[in-house]
C-alpha angles and dihedrals in degrees: 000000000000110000083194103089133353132271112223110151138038127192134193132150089232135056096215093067093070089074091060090059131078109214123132131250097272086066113101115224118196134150090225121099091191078064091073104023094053084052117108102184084065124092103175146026129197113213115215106160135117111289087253098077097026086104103057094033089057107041084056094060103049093043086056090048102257125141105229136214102206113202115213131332110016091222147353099249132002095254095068089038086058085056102047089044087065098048094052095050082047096053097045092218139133110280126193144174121205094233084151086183095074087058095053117114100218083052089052087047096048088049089056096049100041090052084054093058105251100151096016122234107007099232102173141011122219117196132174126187126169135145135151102252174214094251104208112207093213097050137050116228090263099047089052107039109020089063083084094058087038091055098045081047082060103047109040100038103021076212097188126238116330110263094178137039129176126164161119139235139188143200131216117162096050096250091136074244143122105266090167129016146184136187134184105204134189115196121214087247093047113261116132123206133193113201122184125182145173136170086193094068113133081200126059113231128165106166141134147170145214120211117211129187078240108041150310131287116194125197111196111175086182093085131071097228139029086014075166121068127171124199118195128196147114122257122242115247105184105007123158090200119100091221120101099225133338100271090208095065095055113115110214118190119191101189115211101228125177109221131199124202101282087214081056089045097050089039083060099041091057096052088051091053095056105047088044084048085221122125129246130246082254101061139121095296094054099046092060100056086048096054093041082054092055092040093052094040101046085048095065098029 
């Protein structure tokens, strides 16, 4: 849908998925990558496979120039991200990874306000992420899905490396893999984070929090509208009431944003990249804080 650069090849391993896709009849549709990556006409290529052949995929595009726009998670492992680190300083090329949170207008707006002070230091982060399905076979759960939280981590609080890890997995459809997960983390600055994830959730939920010394911001991408909620209000220090905290005096603040599609967002950051010749939040660098953090969590969980 992007009027910012032309669409001039599709791939895709199998015929029928043409018929999914909307593209008109000056698209080319083939089942063969080298179609794209031998094109020279082409600039850049955006990446959207199972992890399993995001490597590959990837090291071919940049060694034949192309900027590329990299979907989650950049690898399967740290070992091949190393490796793929090396390739795209080396190529000088626009690098990408597809983090779409970080485009996501109700995160920008939480950075902001955090940054402002609204709910005073961020101590701890909250996050919830289930869903039933789709079960990749080259993946876990929390490979695959807690490289969101991971990201947003990343980019609102910039916490520094892990120091502590504690957790538990489980596996139910006999993968030898993480079908639920769960993992305590304290970061080196001093932010603690719960995340908690599932692909075998007969709910969806994809919802987090950020626990202030003055106050709660929840973020719930489940409902339509104020997916972004701010409460404000000072904790008791010696109270006799058994309540926790006077309800009255809370402060909730309900921010009218308004929101674009983030696919549409991080479609437009990365053009942009490209013309200006200047990298993304999301680049390289990124990409590999995000994937040490994965490899050091799923170790000890």
């Amino acid at each position: 849908e992007s009027s910012e650069a032309d669409l001039i090849v599709v791939v895709d391993k199998f015929l029928e998925s043409f018929k999914k896709i909307s593209v008109t009849s000056s698209v080319k549709k083939t089942t063969e990558a080298g179609d794209v990556f031998d094109n020279p006409e082409i600039d850049c290529v955006f990446i959207a496979t199972p992890a399993g052949t995001h490597f590959e995929l990837a090291k071919s595009a940049l060694e034949s120039g192309k900027h590329v726009f990299l979907e989650k998670p950049m690898t399967t492992n740290l070992a091949k991200a190393k490796k793929l680190e090396k390739i795209v300083l080396k190529s000088g090329k626009i690098f990408m990874l597809g983090h779409q949170y970080i485009y996501n207008d109700y995160i920008r707006h939480l950075k902001n306000e955090l940054k402002g002070g609204i709910i005073g230091k961020p101590r701890y982060f909250f996050a919830e992420n289930f869903y039933f399905g789709p079960i990749r076979r080259d993946v876990d759960c929390f490979w695959e899905t807690a490289t969101h939280e991971l990201a947003i981590i990343d980019y609102l609080f910039s916490p520094g490396e892990i120091t502590k890890i504690k957790g538990g997995s489980l596996s139910m459809t006999g993968q030898n893999s993480k079908d639920f997960a769960s993992a305590d983390i304290v970061f080196s600055k001093g932010l603690g984070a719960t995340i908690s994830v599932s692909w075998l959730s007969p709910e969806k939920v994809r919802k987090f929090s950020v626990i202030g010394d003055r106050g709660v911001a929840i973020f719930d991408d489940r409902t339509e509208t104020d997916k972004l909620k701010f409460f404000v209000y000072k904790y008791p220090h010696q109270s006799k009431k058994s309540e926790f905290f006077d309800a009255e005096k809370v402060k909730t603040i309900t921010p009218k944003i308004s929101a674009s599609e983030p696919l549409k967002n991080e479609v437009g950051v990365f053009l942009k990249s490209v013309r200006e010749n200047k990298p993304p939040f999301t680049d390289i660098k990124h990409g590999m804080r995000i994937t040490r953090a994965l490899d050091k969590i799923t170790k000890n969980i």
